[in-house]
C-alpha positions as CSV (number, residue, x, y, z in Angstrom):
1,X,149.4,67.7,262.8
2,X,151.0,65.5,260.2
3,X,147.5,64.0,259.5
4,X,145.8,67.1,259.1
5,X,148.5,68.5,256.4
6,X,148.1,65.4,254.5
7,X,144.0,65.7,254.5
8,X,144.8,69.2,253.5
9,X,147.1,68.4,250.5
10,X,144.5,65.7,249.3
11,X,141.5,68.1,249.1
12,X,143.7,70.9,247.4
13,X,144.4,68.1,244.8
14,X,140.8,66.8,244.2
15,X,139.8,69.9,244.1
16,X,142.6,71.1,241.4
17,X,141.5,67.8,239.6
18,X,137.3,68.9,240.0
19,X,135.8,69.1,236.3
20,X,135.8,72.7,235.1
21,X,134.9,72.4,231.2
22,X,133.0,69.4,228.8
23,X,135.8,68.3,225.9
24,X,134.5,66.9,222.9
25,X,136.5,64.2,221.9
26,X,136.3,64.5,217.7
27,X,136.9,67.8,217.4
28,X,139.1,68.9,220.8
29,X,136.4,71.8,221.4
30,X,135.5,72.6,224.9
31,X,132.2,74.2,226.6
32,X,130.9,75.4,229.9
33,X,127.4,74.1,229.5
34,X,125.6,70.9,228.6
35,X,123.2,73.3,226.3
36,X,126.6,74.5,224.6
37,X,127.3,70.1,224.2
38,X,123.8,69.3,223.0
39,X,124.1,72.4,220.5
40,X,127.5,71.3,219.5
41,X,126.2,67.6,219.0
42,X,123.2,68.4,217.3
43,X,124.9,71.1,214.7
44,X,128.3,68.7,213.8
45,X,126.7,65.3,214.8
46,X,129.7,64.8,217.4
47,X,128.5,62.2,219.8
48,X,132.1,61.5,222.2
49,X,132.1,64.0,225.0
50,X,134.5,63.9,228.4
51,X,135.0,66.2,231.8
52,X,138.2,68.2,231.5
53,X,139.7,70.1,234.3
54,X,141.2,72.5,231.5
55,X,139.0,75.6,232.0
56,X,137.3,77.4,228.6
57,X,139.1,81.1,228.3
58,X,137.0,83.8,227.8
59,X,136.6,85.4,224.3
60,X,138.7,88.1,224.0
61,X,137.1,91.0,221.9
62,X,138.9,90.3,219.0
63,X,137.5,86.7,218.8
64,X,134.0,87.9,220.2
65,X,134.2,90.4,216.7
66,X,135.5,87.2,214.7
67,X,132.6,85.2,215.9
68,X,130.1,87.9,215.1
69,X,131.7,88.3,211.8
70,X,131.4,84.7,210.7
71,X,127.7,83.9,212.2
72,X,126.7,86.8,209.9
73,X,128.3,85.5,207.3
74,X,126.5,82.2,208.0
75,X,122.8,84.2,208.5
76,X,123.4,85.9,205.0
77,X,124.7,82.8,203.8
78,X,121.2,80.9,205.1
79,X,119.5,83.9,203.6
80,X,120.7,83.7,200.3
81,X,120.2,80.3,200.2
82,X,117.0,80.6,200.7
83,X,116.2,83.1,198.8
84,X,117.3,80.9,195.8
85,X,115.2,77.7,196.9
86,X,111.9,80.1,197.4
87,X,113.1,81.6,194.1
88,X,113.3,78.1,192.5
89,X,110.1,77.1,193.9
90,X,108.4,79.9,192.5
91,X,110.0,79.7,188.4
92,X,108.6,75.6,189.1
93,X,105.2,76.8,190.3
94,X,104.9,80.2,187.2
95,X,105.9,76.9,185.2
96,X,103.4,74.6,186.1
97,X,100.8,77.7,185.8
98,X,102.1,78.4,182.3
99,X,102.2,74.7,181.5
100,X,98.6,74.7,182.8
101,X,97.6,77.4,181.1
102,X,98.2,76.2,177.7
103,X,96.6,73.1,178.5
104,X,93.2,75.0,179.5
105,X,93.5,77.0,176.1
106,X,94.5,73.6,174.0
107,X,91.8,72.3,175.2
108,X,89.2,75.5,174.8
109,X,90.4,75.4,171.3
110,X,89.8,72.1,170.6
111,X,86.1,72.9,171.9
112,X,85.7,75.4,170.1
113,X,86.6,73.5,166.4
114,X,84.5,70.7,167.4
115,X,81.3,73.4,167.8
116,X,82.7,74.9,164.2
117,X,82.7,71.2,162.8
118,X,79.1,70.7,164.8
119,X,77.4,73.8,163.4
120,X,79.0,73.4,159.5
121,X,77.5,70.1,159.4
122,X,74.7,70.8,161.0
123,X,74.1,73.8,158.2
124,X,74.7,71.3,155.1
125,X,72.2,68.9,156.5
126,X,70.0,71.6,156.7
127,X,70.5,72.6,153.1
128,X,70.1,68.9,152.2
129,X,67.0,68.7,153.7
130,X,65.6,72.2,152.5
131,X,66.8,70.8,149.0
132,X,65.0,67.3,149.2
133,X,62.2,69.4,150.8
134,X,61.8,71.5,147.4
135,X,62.5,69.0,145.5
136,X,59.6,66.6,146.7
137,X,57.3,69.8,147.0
138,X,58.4,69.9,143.2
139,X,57.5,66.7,142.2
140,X,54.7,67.0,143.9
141,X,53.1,70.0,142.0
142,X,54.4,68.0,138.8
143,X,52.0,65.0,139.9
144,X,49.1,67.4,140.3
145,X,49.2,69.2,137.0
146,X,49.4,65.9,135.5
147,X,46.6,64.4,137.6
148,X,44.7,67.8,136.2
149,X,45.5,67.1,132.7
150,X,44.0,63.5,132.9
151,X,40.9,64.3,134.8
152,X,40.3,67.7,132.5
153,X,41.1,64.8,129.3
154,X,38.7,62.3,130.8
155,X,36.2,64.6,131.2
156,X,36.2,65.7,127.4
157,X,36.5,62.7,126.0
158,X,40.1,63.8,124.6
159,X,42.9,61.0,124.3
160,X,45.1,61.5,127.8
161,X,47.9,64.6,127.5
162,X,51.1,62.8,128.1
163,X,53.9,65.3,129.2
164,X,56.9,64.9,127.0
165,X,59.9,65.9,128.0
166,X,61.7,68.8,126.4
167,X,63.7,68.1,123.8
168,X,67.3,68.9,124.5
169,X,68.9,72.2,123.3
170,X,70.6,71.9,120.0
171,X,74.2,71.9,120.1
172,X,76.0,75.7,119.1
173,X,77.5,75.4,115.5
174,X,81.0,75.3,115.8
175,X,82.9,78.9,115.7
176,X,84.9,79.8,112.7
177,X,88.2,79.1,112.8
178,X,90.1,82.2,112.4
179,X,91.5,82.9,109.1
180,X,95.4,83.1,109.3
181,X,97.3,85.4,106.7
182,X,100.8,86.9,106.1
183,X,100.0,89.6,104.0
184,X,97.4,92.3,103.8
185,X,96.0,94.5,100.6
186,X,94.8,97.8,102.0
187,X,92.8,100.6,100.1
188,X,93.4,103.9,100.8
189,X,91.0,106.9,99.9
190,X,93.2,110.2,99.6
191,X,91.5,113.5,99.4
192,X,92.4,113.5,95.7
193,X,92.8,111.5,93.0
194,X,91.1,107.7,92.6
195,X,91.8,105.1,95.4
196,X,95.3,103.5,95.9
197,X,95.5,99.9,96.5
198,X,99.3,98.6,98.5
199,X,100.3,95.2,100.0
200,X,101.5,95.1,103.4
201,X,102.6,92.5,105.8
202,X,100.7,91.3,108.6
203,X,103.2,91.5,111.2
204,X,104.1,95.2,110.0
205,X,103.0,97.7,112.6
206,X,100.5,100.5,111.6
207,X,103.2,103.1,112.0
208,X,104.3,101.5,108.6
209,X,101.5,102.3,106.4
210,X,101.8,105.7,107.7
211,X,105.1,106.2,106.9
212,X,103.8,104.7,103.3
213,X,101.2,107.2,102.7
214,X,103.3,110.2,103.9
215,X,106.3,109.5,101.8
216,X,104.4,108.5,98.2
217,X,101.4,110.2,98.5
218,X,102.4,113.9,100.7
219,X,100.2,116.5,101.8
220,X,99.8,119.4,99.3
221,X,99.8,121.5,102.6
222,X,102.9,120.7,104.9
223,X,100.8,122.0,107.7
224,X,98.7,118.8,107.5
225,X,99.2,115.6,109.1
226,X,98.5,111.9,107.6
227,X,95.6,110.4,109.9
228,X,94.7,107.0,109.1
229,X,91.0,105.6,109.7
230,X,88.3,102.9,108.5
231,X,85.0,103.5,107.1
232,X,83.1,100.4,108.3
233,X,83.0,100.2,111.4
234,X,83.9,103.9,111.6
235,X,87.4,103.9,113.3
236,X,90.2,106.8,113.6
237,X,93.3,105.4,114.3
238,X,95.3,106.5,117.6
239,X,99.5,107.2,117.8
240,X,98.7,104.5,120.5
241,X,97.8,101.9,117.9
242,X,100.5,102.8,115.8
243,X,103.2,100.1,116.9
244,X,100.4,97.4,117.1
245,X,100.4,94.7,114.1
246,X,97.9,95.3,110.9
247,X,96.8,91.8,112.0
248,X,95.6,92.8,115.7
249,X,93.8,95.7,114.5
250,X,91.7,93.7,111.9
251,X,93.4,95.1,108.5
């Protein structure tokens, strides 16, 4: 009886000592299952794990609404980040287009000033040559006139026409040089009376010698104004040449 209370007691004990949890050894953390341990392992990079007998305690629903709570957080927190990398990946890639773009249009630019250079030199030659073309066709209807001459002399007996060449043109005389003078004598022609002959300035406006006439030589007829003209070349004065100098109108 003895025996069998003591096999009793030692069965209650191994079975109070049977391994109800995984402990991981860094951390402290216990788990149920070895998917929870290779999880756990994998995610933190823990690598020491031991049997306890300690059993893991349920979540109660406050923890259960904690551990929601923070792998949301983490979801939004993977989601945001990447958001950001896809969002980085993209402004590299719009930047290598852009980058890529500019090249394609450097370069069409550059194309399309080396066609411009092609085609403007390709024009001037073509003017040389149409130039040189005219100019032999030129020379060559010079060389058959003369070869006309020779024959047409040869045939008359006539000494041989030799074409001279034209003299040059005979240099323009040299213009006058124009006369410079600080004073003027102007004759004036009054309706009455023999002419009047007065010494002006050069510099003196025009208004001047009408001032002149008016105050020594009046109108007889106050209703009358002093106009002032040439007779050759015919010329009536305007009040717009009255301020200009006796020298700029030619007096």
């Amino acid at each position: 009886m003895i025996c069998e209370d003591k096999k009793t007691s030692e069965e209650d004990a191994a079975a109070a000592a049977e391994a109800k949890s995984i402990r991981c050894d860094d951390c402290g953390k216990l788990f149920k299952t070895p998917e929870e341990v290779e999880f756990h392992a994998v995610k933190s990079g823990h690598s020491s794990f031991s049997e306890s007998t300690e059993e893991k305690a349920p979540l109660t629903e406050e923890q259960k609404k904690q551990k929601l709570l923070e792998l949301e957080e983490k979801m939004k927190a993977r989601r945001k980040a990447k958001a950001e990398e896809e969002a980085r990946e993209e402004r590299e890639r719009e930047k290598k287009r852009i980058e890529m773009g500019k090249n394609v249009a450097e370069h069409r630019r550059k194309l399309e000033e080396d066609e411009i250079r092609k085609l403007a030199e390709e024009k001037r030659r073509e003017k040389l040559e149409d130039k040189l073309a005219r100019q032999r066709v030129k020379e060559q209807i010079e060389a058959d006139k003369e070869a006309r001459r020779q024959k047409l002399a040869a045939a008359t007996g006539a000494a041989p026409v030799v074409a001279a060449a034209a003299p040059p043109p005979a240099a323009a005389p040299p213009a006058a040089p124009k006369k410079s003078y600080d004073e003027t004598r102007i004759q004036f022609r009054l309706p009455s009376g023999p002419p009047v002959v007065q010494t002006f300035k050069a510099k003196e406006p025009l208004s001047a010698v009408k001032l002149w006439v008016t105050i020594n030589h009046p109108c007889p007829d106050p209703s009358l104004t002093v106009s002032l003209s040439t007779t050759f070349p015919r010329q009536v004065f305007s009040e717009d040449q009255m301020v200009q100098p006796l020298e700029s109108l030619g007096l």
